[in-house]
N, C-alpha and C positions, 0 to 999 in steps of 0.2 A: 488517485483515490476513487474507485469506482463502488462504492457503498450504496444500499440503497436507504435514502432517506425519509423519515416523515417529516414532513413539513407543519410545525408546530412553535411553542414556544419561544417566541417572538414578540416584542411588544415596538411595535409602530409609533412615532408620533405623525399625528391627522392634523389636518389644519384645513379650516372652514377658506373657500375660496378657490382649495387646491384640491377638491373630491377624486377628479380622476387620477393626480397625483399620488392623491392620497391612496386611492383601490390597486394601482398600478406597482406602488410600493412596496403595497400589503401582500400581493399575488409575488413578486419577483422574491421578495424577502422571506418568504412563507409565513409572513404574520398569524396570528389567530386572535391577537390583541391591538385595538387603536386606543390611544391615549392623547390626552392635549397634556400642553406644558404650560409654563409661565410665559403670559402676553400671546398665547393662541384660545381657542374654544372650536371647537366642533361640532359640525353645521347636522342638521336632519339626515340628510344624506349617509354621510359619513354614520352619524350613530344606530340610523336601520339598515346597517348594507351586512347585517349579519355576523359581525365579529363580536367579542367582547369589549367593553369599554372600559378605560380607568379613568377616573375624573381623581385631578388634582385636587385637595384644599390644603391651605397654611390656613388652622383657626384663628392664632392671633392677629393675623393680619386680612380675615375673611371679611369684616362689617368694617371698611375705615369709616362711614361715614357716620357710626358710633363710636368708633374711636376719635375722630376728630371733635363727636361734642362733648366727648371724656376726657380729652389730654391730662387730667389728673390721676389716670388709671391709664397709664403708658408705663413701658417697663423701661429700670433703672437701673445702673451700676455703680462702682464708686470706681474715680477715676484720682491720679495722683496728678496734682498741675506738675510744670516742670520747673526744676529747683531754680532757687533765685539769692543771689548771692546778697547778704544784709551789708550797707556799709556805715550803717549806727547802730543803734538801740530800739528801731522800728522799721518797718519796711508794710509796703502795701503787695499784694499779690492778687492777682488777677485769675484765679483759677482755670478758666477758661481758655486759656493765652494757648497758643498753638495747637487745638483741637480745631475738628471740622465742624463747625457751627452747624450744618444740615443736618447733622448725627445730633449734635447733645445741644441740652442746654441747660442750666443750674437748678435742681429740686430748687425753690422757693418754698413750696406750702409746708414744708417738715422743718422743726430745729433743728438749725445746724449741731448747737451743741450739744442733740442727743448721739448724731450719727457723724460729724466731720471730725478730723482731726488736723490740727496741725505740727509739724516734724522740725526739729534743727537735725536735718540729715548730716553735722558735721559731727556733731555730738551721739546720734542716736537718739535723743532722748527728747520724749512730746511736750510741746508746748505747753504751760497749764491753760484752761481755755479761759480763765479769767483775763488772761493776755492777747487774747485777741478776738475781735468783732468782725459780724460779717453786713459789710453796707448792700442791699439791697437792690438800692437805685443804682449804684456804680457794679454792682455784680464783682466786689474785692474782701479778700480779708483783711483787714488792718491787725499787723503784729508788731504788740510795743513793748518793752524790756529784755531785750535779745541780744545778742552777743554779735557786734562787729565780724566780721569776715568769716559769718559761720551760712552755712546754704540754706535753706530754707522751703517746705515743702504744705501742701494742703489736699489732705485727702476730702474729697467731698462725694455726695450724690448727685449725680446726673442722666436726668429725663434723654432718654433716646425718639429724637422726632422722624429717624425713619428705617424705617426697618432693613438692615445691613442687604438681605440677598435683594430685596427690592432698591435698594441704595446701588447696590454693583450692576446689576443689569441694566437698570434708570443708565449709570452713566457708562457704563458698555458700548452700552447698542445704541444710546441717543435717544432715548424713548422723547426726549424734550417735553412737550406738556401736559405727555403721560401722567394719570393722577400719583402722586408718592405713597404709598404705602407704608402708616406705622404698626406698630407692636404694642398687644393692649399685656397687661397683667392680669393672667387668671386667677390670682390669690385673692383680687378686690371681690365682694361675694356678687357683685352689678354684673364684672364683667363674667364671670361663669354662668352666671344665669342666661346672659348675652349669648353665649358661645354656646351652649344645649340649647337654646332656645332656635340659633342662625342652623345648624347642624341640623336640625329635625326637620326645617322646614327647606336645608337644601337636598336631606334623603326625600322626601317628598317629592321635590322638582324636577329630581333626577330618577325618576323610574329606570332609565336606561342604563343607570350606570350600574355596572356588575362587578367592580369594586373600587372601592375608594382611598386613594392611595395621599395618606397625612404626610405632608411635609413640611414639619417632620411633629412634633407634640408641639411646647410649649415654650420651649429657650434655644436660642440661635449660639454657636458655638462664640468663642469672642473673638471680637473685629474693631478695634477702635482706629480710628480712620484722623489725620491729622489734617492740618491748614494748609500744610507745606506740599506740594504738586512731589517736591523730589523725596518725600518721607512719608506718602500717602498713608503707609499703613504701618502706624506706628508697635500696633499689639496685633499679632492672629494666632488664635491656639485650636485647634478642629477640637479638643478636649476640657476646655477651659470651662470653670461653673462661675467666671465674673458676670455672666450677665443674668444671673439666677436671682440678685442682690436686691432688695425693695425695703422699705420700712416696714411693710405687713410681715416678709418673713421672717425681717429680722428679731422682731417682739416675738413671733408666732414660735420662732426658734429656742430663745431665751426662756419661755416658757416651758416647753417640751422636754429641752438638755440642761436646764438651770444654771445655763452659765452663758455669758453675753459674745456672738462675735461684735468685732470691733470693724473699723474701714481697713485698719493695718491690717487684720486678718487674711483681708483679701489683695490690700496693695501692695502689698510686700516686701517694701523697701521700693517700689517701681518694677518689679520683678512680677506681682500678679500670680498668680497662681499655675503656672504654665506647667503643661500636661509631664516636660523635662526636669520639673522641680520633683524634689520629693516630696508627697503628702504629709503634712502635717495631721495630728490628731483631731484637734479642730476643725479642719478642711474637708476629711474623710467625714466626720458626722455632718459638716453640710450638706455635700454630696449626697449622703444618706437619706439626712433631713429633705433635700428637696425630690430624690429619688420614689419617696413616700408618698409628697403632692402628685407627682409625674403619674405613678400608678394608679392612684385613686381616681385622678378628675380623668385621665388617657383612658381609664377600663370603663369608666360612665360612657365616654364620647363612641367606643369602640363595639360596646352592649349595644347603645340606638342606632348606630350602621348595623350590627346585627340583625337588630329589630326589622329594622326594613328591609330585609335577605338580601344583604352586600356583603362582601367581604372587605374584612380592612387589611391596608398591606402599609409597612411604616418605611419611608425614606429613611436610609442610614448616614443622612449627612444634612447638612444645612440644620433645622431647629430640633436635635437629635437631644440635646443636652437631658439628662435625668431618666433620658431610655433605658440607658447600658444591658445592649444587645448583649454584651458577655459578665450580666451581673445577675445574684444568685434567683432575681425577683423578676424579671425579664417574663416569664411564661404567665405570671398575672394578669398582664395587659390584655391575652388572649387574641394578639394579632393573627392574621391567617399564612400573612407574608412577611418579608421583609429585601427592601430594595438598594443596593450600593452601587454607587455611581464608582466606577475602578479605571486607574489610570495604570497599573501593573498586575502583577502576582499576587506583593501582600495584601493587598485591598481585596480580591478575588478571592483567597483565604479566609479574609476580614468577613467579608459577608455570607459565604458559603459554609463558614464554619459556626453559625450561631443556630441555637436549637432554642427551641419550643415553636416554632414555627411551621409550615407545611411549605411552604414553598417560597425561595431563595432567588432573586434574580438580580443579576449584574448590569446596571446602565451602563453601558459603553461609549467612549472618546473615541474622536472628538464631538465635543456637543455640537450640535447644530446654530450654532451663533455664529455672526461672521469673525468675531475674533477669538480669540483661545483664552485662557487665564491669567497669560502676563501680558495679554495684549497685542501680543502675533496674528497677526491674518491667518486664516482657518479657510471658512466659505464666503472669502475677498478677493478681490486683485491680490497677487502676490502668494496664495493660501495654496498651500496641498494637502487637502485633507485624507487623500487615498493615504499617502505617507504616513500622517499622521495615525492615521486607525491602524494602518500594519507595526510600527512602531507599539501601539498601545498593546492591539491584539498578542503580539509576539509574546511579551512578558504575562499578560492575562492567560494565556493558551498554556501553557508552564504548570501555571498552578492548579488550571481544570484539568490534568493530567493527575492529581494528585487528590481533589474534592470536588463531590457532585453538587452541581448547581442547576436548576431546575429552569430557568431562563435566561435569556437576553434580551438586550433593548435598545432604542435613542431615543431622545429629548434634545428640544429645541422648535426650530421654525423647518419643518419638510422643506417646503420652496427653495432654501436655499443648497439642495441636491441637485437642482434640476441643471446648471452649468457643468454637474461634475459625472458626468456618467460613468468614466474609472471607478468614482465612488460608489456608487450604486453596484456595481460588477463585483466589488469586493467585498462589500456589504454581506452580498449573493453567496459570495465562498464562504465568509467566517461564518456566518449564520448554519450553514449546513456543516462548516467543521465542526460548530459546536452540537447540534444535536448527535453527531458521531460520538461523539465525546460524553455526551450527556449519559448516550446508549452504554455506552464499556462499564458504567457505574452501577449499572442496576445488577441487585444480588451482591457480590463478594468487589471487594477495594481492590487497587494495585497491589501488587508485591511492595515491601518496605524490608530495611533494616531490620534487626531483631531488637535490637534500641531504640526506644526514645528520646530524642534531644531533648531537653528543658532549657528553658531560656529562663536566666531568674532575674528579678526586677523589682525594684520597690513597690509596683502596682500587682505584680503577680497576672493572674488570668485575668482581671478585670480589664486589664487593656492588652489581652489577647491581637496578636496582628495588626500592633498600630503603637507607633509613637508618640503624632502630632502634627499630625496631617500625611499630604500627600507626599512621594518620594521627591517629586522637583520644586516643595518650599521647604524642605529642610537636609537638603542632596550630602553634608558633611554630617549627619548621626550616622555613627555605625550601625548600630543596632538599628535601624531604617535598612541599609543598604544590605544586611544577614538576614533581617525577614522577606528580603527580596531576591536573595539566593536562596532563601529552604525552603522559598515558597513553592517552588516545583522539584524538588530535590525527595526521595525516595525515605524520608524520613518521620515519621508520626514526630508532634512538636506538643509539647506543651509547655504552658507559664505557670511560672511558679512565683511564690512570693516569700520575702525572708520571712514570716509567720507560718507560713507551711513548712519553711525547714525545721523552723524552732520546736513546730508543736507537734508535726508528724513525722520528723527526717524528711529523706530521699525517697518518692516513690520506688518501689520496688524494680521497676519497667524502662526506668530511665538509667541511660550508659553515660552519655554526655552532657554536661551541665557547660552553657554558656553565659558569662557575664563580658557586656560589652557598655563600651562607654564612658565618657568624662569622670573625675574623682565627684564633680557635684551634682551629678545629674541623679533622674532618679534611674535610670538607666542601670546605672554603676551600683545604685544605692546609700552612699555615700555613709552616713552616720552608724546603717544597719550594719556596718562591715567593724564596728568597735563591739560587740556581739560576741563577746568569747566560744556561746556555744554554736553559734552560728562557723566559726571558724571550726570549730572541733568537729564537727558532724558533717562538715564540707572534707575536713584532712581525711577523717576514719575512712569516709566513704569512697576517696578514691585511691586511700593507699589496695581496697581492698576490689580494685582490680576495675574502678572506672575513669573513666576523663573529664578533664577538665580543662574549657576554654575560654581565656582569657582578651580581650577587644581593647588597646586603646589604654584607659586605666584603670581595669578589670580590679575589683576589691579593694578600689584607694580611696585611702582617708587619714590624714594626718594625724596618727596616734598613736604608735609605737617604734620599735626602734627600725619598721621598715613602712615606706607608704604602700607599697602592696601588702595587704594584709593575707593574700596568700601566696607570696613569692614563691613560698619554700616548694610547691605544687608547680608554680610556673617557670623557677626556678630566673627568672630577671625580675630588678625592681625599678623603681625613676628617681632617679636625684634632682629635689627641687631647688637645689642650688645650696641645700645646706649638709651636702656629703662632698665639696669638691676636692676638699685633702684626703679623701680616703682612696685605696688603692682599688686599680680595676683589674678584672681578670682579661686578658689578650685571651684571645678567642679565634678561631678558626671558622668558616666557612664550608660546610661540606657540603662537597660535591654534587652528590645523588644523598635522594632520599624518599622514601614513599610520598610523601605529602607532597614533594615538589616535581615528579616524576610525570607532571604534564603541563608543569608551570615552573621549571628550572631556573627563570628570573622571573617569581613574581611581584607583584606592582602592589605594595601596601607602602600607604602612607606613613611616615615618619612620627613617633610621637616624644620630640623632647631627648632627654636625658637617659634612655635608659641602659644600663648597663647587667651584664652576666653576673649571675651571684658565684658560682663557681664552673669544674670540669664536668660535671655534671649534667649542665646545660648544653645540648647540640643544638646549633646554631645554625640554621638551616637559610636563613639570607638575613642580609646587614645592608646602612645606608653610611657612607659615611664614620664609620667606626662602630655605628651605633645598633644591636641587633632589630630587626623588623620581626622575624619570624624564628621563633626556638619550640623546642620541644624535649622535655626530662620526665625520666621515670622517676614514679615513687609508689615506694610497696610495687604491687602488681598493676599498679594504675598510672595515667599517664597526666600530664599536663602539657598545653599548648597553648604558647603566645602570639598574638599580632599585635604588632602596634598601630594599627589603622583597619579598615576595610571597606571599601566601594565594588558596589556590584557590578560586573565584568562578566562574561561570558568563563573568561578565565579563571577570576576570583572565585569565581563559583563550582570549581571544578575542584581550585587549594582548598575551597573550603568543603566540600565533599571529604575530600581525601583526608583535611584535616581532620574530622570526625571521627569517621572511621580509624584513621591511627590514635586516637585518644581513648576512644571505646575500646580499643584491640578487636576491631571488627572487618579487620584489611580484606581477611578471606571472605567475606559475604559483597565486600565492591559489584566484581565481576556478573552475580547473581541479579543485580537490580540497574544495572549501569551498563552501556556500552563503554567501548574503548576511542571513543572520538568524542572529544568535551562540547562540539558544537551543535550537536546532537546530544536529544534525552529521551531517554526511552521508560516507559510505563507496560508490567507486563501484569495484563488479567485473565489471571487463572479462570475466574467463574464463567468468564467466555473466549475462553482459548485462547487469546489475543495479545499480540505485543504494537503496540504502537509508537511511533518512533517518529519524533519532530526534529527540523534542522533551523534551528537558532539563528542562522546566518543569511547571507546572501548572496552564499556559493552554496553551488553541490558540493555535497558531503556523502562520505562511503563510511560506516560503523561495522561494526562484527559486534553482531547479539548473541548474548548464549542462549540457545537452546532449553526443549523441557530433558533433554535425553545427555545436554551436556554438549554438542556440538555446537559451531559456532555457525551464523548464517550474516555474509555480507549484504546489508541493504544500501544503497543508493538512494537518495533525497536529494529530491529539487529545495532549489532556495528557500527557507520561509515554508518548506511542503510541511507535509505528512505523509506516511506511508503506514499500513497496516499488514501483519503479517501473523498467519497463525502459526501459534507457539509450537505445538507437535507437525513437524513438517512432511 
């Protein structure tokens, strides 16, 4: 790769003590930006050595030492205690009982019986609250006229005494007796005046900083953290609105939408609100509701960085909640940036793809901490962090083939670089593959399909490139591991929602429509799929000549006489144990077939029961009796099953292929694809260029088509790149 580079767009993290580290890093890396992190600052040195600076703030947790003489204006959630089995007519319960005391501790100053509830979860049905008391001094509910050997539950509010990212790092790194950092409420009118007040007078102190990078507004995603060492982390959702929850907004609410949520609103049976649930009606207008606060007090705070001629840039993780980088209100806030920390492809999509913004930059893994995220040595004894970043890099590098992103970056402690010189070497490379990459973007995009995928979802585009966190806390969603195949795949994508089919149809622009996912999730969509015309406008549309892809339990919902609610399309359905007298169709395996024609056994997950509705169905691999991957015409359009999906090198090649034979788009392959899966190739016309990455950690040999139609073999080192002009 012999390009010539500028050396730009790069964001450093500095650390006061490490200057020449820090200038040495900045030069090797091609930095133009020095930033500190959480538990570093940057010294004089460092901030006049001529670069631009990003200075960190978290508002809610910027003044503890007014949050500590406020603990009454600490932010709160409602949590569900854990069931407890009656064995009279009364029972005492302990709410508190297997939560992490350092995290929570019981609202005392609010009535219980405005906002708690208590559940006979054998029953379903709430407690009246005339039947139980809540003792104070013993921190119990007492519940008495209740039903023997039925379970028992208490929704309550609970004060959060330290603030979750400051709680994981605390006990990470060992910070030991590092001061704790909580979380104030910006709804209380004290603490906003608090927070414009601390804000103005930290633009003031910081002349040097040239922009100021929030992490993130005002609600941390949810993380409720338990007693028990081997069940640490009892709830975590990267999309959850439970910790939005207080008694100011809750009145403030009831007022506004005239009708009250409740604690069960939000604890859901113990299920909570989690980003794989489908939204309720209710849930969406809080989301709404606090999405309104988010805007309002975030566009004050982001005017007086203004005012002081800084630029604001917003973290797209940790206290994100009520941002939504992909919601319709987003360019109000008038951010100048926006920042995603990315462990793959889809997260690199994630943030590369949100607009009202000027400029998009990807933090990149591994962070600079000596341990990782589940606690693996990183930059420790035992740690390989070079591995680790080429691992990351590989699948991020994928998707900036596909979206332009404006920068890159680390975060963490610098210092701990200096054992890994490997690391720093490679640093050196991606850093300049990306600005290559950066360059191929400006003017006109890759080549793509002539189609668009639509991915449809209970949430539609609002959670555009994101499930619910990151790919390795939740490695069993499909739909996780397909936004991690299309993320560098040759295809324009967009989400869609069952409200957009109802009220507008099918984009005109879309070939392929995928639904992936559990029968309950929102994923799948679960209830939307009892929808008659939802059903009707999905058949019309692709008898009349497009595709449709089915994940897993694609359109299930227990409601008529098949649980696929579009079998007839996918042509299999699932028997949940209540068809096993009914007859199955024997079915055959064929041979060869386009979709398998570079994956002849591929590796998809098994899902249960499912069987062939009729001859119809071409069955393209099976496990065990049972089909994995089919494919059936109907009208001029096609439908495709998998009963599973994990992202693979491979998978991602079936699932190319599968596409394209759903769309009827077999003959455009060739046009945007090479002929070697381990390799992917990006061709841009607006600067004559085809570029060509090797996925693996072998040499790989490809044949690119040509602008003239010939074919031309290139050769790729390991992990390379190679660039070649299109007209040869």
């Amino acid at each position: 790769m012999n390009q010539e580079i500028i050396r730009d767009s790069f964001t450093l993290p500095g650390e006061e003590g490490y200057e020449k580290l820090t200038l040495d890093m900045a030069k090797k890396w091609g930095a133009d930006v020095i930033r500190d992190s959480d538990g570093t600052k940057l010294s004089d040195e460092i901030i006049n050595s001529g670069y631009g600076i990003y200075s960190t703030i978290c508002l809610i947790r910027s003044d503890n030492q007014w949050a500590k003489e406020n603990t009454d204006k600490l932010q709160q959630n409602f949590l569900m205690s854990f069931p407890v089995m009656a064995e009279d007519d009364s029972l005492e319960i302990e709410p508190l009982k297997g939560y992490f005391r350092d995290q929570f501790r019981l609202n005392k100053k609010d009535d219980p019986k405005e906002f708690w509830q208590v559940f006979d979860r054998t029953s379903g049905k709430e407690v009246p609250k005339e039947k139980w008391i809540f003792n104070e001094e013993k921190e119990t509910v007492f519940i008495t006229g209740i039903t023997p050997w039925h379970k028992y539950t208490v929704n309550f509010l609970a004060v959060r005494l330290w603030e979750e990212i400051s709680m994981y790092n605390h006990i990470t790194n060992d910070w030991g007796d590092k001061e704790r950092l909580m979380a104030v409420e910006p709804r209380y009118p004290e603490t906003r005046v608090n927070i414009l007040k601390w804000l103005e007078n930290w633009c003031l102190e910081h002349e040097s900083t040239t922009v100021v990078r929030f992490t993130s507004m005002f609600y941390n995603f949810a993380w409720f953290w338990g007693s028990d060492a081997k069940n640490r982390y009892l709830f975590s959702d990267w999309g959850s609105y439970d910790f939005t929850v207080n008694p100011v907004a809750l009145r403030e609410f009831e007022k506004t939408y005239g009708y009250k949520m409740t604690s069960e609103d939000f604890v859901n049976q113990g299920k909570y609100n989690a980003t794989h649930n489908p939204p309720s009606k209710k849930y969406r207008d809080w989301m709404e509701f606090v999405n309104s606060f988010v805007i309002e007090l975030g566009k004050e705070c982001i005017d007086m960085v203004h005012k002081y001629g800084k630029k604001a840039y917003v973290f797209y993780d940790d206290s994100w909640i009520g941002v939504e980088p992909y919601g319709k209100r987003f360019p109000e806030f008038g951010f100048d940036g926006i920042i995603k920390c990315v462990f793959n492809g889809f997260e690199a999509r994630l943030g590369g793809g949100v607009q009202g913004v000027d400029v998009r930059e990807l933090r990149l893994h591994p962070y600079l901490f000596p341990t990782g995220l589940t606690g693996e040595p990183t930059f420790a004894p035992g740690g390989n962090p070079t591995l680790d970043a080429s691992r990351f890099w590989v699948n991020v590098r994928r998707a900036l083939l596909r979206v332009p992103v404006d920068r890159i970056g680390l975060g963490g402690y610098l210092h701990l670089v200096e054992p890994f010189p490997d690391f720093c070497d490679y640093i050196e490379k991606i850093s300049d593959e990306f600005r290559l990459l950066k360059s191929f973007h400006e003017g006109k995009g890759p080549r793509s399909m002539s189609g668009k995928v639509g991915i449809l979802t209970a949430w539609g585009s609002l959670r555009s490139w994101i499930c619910s966190g990151h790919l390795h806390e939740h490695p069993e969603v499909d739909l996780t591991n397909v936004l991690e195949a299309l993320s560098g795949l040759p295809f324009e994508v967009e989400f869609l929602s069952f409200d957009d089919i109802r009220e507008n149809g099918v984009p005109e622009d879309i070939r392929v429509i995928i639904n992936a996912g559990c029968a309950e999730s929102a994923w799948n969509g679960k209830d939307e799929w009892k929808d008659e015309k939802v059903v009707e406008i999905l058949t019309k549309w692709v008898a009349g000549g497009n595709g449709f892809i089915g994940i897993n339990e694609p359109t299930a919902v227990d409601h008529s006489s098949q649980f696929f609610q579009m079998s007839h399309i996918l042509g299999v359905d699932k028997d949940l144990g209540n068809k096993k007298c009914m007859g199955r169709y024997q079915f055959d395996v064929e041979e060869s077939h386009f979709v398998t024609e570079d994956t002849p056994e591929p590796q998809i997950p098994a899902c249960g029961d499912i069987f062939v509705l009729d001859g119809n169905t071409r069955v393209l691999a099976a496990e065990k009796g049972a089909p994995t991957l089919t494919s059936r015409t109907f009208g001029t359009g096609r439908g495709v099953y998998m009963s599973g999906f994990r992202f693979s090198i491979e998978n991602t090649r079936l699932l190319t292929r599968a596409i394209c034979h759903a769309g009827n788009m077999e003959e455009e392959m060739g046009s945007v694809t090479g002929d070697n899966m381990y390799t992917e190739v990006a061709y841009y016309e607006g600067k004559g260029k085809v570029v060509i990455i090797n996925n693996s950690g072998e040499q790989q040999s490809v044949n690119i088509q040509m602008k003239d139609g010939s074919k031309l073999q290139v050769h790729v080192e390991p992990y390379d790149i190679e660039i070649k002009e299109m007209q040869q």
